[in-house]
C-alpha positions, 0 to 999 in steps of 0.5 A: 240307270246303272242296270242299263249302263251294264247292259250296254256293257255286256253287249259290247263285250258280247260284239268283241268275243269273236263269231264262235261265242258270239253264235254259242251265246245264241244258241245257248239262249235258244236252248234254254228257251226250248229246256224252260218250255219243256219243263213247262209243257210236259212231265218230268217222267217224259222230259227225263226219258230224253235225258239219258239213263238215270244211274246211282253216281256210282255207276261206272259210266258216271266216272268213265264219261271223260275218258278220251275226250279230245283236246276240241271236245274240252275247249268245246266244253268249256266254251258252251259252258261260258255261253249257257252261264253268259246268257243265262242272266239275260233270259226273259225268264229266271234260268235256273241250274235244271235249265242252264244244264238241259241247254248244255247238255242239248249243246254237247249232244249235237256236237256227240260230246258225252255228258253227265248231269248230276242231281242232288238234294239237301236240307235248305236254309229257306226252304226244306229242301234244296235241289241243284242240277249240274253238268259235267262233259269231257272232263269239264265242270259245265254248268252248275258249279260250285255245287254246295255243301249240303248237298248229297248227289241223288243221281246222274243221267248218263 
């Protein structure tokens, strides 16, 4: 019942954000649908050659991607990474950060705004390995923050 009762209430804030949010929470759900059967579908190998360039985090691109973003393309930023993180808990499936930052980055794309997603990888507490994907565009944490500690960053797709 109280699951119920804060549905209902996620969907009356979801009726007063206004139609912009409204059509991004769409949009992000509908992209994380199409990264998780990707992700199902193909190999990695195929699904990374869409993701960009992969680069050491080092890389000069990795620091240079926010570099004259606009004050639209941070609001835009911020905005798809409210609406990848708002509808990610309502997804029929678990959205998990590969995902959330695929759906964002597929976002950020159509709207020509340059992204990085981060990879990293540390010793895990449950399990031997902990993985995590993140996103940064225009300056602006996407999707995948706060990145945890143990945590060493692998790479980037630029």
């Amino acid at each position: 019942m109280a699951r119920l009762r804060s549905l209902a209430r996620k969907v009356r804030t979801l009726g007063g954000v206004g139609h912009h949010r409204r059509a991004l929470v769409i949009e992000a759900a509908i992209s994380m649908f199409i990264a998780r059967i990707s992700l199902l579908l193909f190999p990695f190998a195929r699904i990374a050659r869409r993701l960009g360039a992969f680069v050491p985090p080092t890389d000069p691109r990795v620091a240079a991607h926010a570099e004259g973003a606009t004050d639209r393309q941070i609001r835009l930023a911020r905005d798809i990474g409210w609406a990848v993180r708002a509808s990610a808990p309502f997804m029929p499936f678990r959205s998990v950060c590969l995902q959330q930052a695929m759906a964002a980055q597929m976002m950020l794309r159509r709207r020509g705004i340059p992204t990085v997603m981060h990879f990293g990888a540390g010793r895990g507490d449950e399990k031997p390995i902990d993985a995590h994907a993140w996103l940064d565009a225009a300056g602006v944490k996407v999707t995948g923050y706060p990145v945890a500690p143990n945590l060493a960053e692998i790479g980037c797709f630029v």
